[in-house]
C-alpha positions as CSV (number, residue, x, y, z in Angstrom):
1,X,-210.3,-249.3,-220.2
2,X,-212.3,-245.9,-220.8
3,X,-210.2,-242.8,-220.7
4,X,-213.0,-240.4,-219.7
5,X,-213.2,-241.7,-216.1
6,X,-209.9,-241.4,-215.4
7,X,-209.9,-237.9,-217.3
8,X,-212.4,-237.2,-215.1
9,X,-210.7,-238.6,-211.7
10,X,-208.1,-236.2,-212.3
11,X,-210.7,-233.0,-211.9
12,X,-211.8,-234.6,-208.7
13,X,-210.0,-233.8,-205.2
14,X,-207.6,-237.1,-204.8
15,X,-208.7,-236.5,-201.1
16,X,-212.0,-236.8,-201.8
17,X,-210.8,-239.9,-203.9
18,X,-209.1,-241.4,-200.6
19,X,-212.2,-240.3,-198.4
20,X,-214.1,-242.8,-200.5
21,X,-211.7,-245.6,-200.3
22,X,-212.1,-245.6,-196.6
23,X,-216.2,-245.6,-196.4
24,X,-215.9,-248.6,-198.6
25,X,-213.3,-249.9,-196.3
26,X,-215.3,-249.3,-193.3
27,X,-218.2,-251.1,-194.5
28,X,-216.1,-254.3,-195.6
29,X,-214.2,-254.0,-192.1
30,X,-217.7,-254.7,-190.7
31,X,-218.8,-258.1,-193.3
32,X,-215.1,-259.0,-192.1
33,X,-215.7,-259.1,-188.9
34,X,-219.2,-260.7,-189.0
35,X,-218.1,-263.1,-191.3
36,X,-215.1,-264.6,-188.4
37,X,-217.8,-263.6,-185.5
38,X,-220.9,-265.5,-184.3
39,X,-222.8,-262.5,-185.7
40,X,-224.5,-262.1,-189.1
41,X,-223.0,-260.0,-191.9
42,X,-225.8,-258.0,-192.3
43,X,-226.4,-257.7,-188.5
44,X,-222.7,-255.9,-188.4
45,X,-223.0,-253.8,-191.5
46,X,-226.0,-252.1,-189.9
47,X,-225.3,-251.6,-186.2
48,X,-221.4,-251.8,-186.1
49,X,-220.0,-248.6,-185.4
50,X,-217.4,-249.0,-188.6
51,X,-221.0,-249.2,-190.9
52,X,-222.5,-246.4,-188.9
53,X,-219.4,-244.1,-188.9
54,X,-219.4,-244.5,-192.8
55,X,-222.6,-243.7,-193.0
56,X,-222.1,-240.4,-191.5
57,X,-218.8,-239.8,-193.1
58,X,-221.4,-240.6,-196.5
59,X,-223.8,-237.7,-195.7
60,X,-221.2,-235.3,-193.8
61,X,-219.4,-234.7,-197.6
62,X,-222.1,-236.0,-199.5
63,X,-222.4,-232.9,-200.8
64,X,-218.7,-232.5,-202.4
65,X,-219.5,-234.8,-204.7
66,X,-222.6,-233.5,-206.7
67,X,-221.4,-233.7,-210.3
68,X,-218.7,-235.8,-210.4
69,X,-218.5,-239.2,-210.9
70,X,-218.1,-239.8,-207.0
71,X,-222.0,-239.2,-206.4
72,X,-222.4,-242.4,-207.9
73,X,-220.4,-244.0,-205.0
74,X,-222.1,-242.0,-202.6
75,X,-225.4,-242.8,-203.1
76,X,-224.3,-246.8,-204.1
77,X,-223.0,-246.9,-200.3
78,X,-226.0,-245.0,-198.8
79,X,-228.3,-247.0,-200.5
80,X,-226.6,-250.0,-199.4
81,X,-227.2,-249.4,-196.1
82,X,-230.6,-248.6,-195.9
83,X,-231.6,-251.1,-198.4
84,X,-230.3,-253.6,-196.3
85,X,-232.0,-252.3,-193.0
86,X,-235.4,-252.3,-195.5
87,X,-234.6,-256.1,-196.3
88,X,-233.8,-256.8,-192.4
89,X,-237.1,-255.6,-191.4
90,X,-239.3,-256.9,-194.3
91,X,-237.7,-260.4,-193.5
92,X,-238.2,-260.3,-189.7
93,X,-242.1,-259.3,-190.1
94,X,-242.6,-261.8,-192.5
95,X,-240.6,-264.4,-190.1
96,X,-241.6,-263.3,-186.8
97,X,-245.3,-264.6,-187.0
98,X,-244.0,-267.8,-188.7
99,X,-242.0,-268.6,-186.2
100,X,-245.2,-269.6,-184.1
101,X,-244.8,-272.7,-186.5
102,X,-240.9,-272.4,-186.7
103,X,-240.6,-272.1,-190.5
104,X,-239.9,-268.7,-189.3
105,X,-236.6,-269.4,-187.9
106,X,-235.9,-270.7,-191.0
107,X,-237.1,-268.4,-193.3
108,X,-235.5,-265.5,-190.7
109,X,-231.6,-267.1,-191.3
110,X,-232.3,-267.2,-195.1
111,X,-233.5,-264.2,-195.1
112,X,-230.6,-262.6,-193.1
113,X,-227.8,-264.8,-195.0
114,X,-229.4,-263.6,-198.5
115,X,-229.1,-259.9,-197.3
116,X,-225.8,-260.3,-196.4
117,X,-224.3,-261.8,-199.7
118,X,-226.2,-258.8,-201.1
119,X,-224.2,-256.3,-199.1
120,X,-221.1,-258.4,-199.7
121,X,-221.9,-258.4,-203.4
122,X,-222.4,-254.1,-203.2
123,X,-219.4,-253.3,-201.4
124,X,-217.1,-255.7,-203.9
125,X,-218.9,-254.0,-207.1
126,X,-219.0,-250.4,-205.3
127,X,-215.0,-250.7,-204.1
128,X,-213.6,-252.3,-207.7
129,X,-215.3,-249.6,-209.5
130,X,-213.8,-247.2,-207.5
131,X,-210.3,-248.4,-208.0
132,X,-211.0,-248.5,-211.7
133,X,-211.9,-244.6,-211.1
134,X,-215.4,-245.8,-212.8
135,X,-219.0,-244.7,-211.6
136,X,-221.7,-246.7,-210.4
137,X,-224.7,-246.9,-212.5
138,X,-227.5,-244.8,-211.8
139,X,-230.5,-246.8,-210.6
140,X,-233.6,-246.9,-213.5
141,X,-236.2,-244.4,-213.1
């Protein structure tokens, strides 16, 4: 394992550290529970109040974090979110006329179920990176 993120975890507030821990657990707390529920993943990581409390808790210290390697995790988790939201809506105008013919029903679940594996997929990558005290990568420009 690299030395220079954990070199660098140590310059970081630990609670800071922690506060992180518990956004990503927030957001996994809601795939949890729309994974056992008759809900969809992705409906629960965007209007659950664990999601949505994240969310906030994201942008209410967002600011903390500018120049260390926790930005990374920040805007990994922020984009999550509302990435997903964009995916929700671009599938249910594509579906919604469709389902006139019902392919849309269809194409609406797949849709929805590929969104949530995606948002499954980020919180596992974002949350084992974070144990690893490693940054997320920075998106191509």
């Amino acid at each position: 394992m690299d030395s220079e993120p954990v070199a660098a975890a140590g310059a970081i507030n630990r609670g800071l550290v922690e506060y992180t821990h518990w956004i990503y657990g927030l957001h996994a707390l809601s795939v949890l529970i729309g994974l056992v529920s008759a809900h969809t993943v992705v409906g629960l990581f965007l209007c659950s109040p664990p999601s949505i409390i994240a969310v906030i808790m994201n942008y209410a210290r967002r600011s903390e974090t500018h120049g260390t390697w926790l930005e990374s995790h920040f805007r990994w988790q922020i984009r999550t979110f509302w990435y997903a939201w964009l995916w929700v809506i671009l599938t249910s105008l594509v579906s919604i006329p469709m389902m006139l013919v019902l392919i849309g029903f269809v194409f609406l679940l797949i849709g929805l179920g590929l969104t949530g594996l995606w948002v499954i997929y980020r919180i596992v990558r974002g949350w084992l990176a974070l144990r690893e005290g490693r940054p997320m990568p920075l998106p191509p420009v």
